[in-house]
Every structure is written in structure tokens, then in C-alpha cells.
N, C-alpha and C positions, 0 to 999 in steps of 0.2 A: 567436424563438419563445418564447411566455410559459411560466413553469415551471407544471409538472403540476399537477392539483388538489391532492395532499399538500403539496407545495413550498410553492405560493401560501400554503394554508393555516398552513405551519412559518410564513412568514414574515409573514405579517399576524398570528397570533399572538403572537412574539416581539418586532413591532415596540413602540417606545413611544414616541418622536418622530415626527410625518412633518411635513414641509415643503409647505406646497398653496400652489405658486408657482402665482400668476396670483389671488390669493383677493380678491375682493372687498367693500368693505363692505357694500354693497348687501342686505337680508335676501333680496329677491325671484332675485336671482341664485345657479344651480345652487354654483359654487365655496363661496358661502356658508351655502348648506343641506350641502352635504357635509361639510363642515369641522367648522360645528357638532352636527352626527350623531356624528363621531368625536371629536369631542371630550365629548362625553357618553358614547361606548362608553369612556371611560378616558383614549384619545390626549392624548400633548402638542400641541398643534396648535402650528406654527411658520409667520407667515402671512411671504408675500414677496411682495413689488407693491413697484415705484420711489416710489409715494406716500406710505409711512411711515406712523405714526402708530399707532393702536390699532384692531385688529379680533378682534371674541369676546374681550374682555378679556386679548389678547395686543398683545404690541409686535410691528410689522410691519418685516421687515428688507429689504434694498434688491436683494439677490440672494443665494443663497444661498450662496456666501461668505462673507459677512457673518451670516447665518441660521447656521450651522455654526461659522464663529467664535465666537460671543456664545451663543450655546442649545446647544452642545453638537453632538454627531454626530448625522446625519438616519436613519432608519430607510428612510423611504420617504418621496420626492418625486412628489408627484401633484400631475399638471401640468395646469393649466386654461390655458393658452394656445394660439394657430389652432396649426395644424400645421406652418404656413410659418416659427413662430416655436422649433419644436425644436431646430431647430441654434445657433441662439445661446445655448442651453443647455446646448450638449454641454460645451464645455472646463471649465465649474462643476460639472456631472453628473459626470466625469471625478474632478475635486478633491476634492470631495467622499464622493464613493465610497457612497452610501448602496444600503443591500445591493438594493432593489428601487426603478424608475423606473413608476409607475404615470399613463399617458396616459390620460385621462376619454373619457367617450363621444363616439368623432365626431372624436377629436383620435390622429393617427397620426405615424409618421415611419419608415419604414421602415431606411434608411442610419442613422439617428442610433441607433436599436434594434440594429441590426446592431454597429454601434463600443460601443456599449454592452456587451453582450454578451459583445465577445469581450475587452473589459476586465473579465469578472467579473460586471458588474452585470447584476443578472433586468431583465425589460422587461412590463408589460404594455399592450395601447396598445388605445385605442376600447371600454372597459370603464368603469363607474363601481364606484368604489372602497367609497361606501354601500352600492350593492344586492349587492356581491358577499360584502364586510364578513357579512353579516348570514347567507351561505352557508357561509361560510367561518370563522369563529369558534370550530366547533368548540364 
């Protein structure tokens, strides 16, 4: 269950890293309009995709593992990958521990939300992180 509108908003306030695993280079793709939106709202953007390299003039890391080792702790992982692809996320979600797991629009996982959850971590799942951002700021 996603925390309340104050919650949300404490904690999209408070955040200053997120993680937008799945982010792509591409300008024309949503991952990469969003990303660069929050990162002109202030955000550190921390990009993660297996292909490396640079995207929005960040270094792109291999999972966030890796992302959380080298940049520091995640605030909030917003995840652009299908839905089928949640669970092989979870035991790095787990390690990790970043205080909120934000699933973009379209993109769910019920069980993996659930284990989330009841490890501490907020979830919110089938929302976009820009338009709610902009509700939410306070």
C-alpha cells in the first residue's frame, strides 16, 4: 500500500539521490524525460542500465549495488523496467534499503511491494514520479 499523501510528500521532499534503474539514453524515451525533469528539480540523478557509460552527464552504474557503493545511499529507486522484471530486483532493493521504491506508470509488482514493505521500505507502484513530483513538492 503506497504511504499517504503527507508521507509521500515527507519523503520526495527529503529525498536527494534517486536511482532511475532502467534509464535510458534515448531523449525520446519516458525513463529519460523523467530523469532529466528531476534532475533540474535539484535531484542527484544516479542512472543504472547494464550498458554503462554516460547519461545526463552522469556515469551510469551496472545495478544498484554498484550505484549505492560508488554514489553514495539511494533516496528513492524509480524503476523503469516491465513488471515481470521486479523480482530480480528485489534482493538489491533489500541491500540497498532506499527509504522509498517508486514503479513508473504501467510498471507493478504486487509480491515484490508486499516483501518490500514489510522490510521497512514505502512502495509506490504504476505512478509517474515527474507528474506527481510537481504535486507533491510542497
Amino acid at each position: 500500500m503506497a504511504p499517504d499523501r503527507a508521507r509521500l510528500a515527507e519523503l520526495v521532499r527529503n529525498a536527494r539521490r534517486i536511482a532511475v534503474v532502467g534509464l535510458s539514453r534515448k531523449p525520446e524515451r519516458p525513463s529519460h524525460g523523467v530523469a532529466a525533469y528531476l534532475q533540474r528539480a535539484g535531484y542527484t540523478i544516479i542512472p543504472v542500465h547494464p550498458a554503462g557509460g554516460t547519461t545526463l552527464g552522469e556515469r551510469v552504474y551496472p545495478d544498484l549495488r554498484a550505484a549505492a557503493a560508488h554514489a553514495g545511499p539511494i533516496d528513492i529507486a524509480n524503476i523503469f523496467r516491465r513488471s515481470e522484471h521486479i523480482p530480480s530486483l528485489l534482493v538489491q532493493l533489500l541491500e540497498v534499503r532506499p527509504h522509498l521504491v517508486w514503479m513508473q506508470q504501467g510498471i507493478r509488482h504486487d509480491e515484490v511491494a508486499r516483501q518490500l514493505e514489510a522490510a521497512g521500505i514505502e512502495v509506490v507502484m504504476d505512478r509517474c514520479l515527474a507528474v506527481d513530483h510537481q504535486f507533491l513538492r510542497g
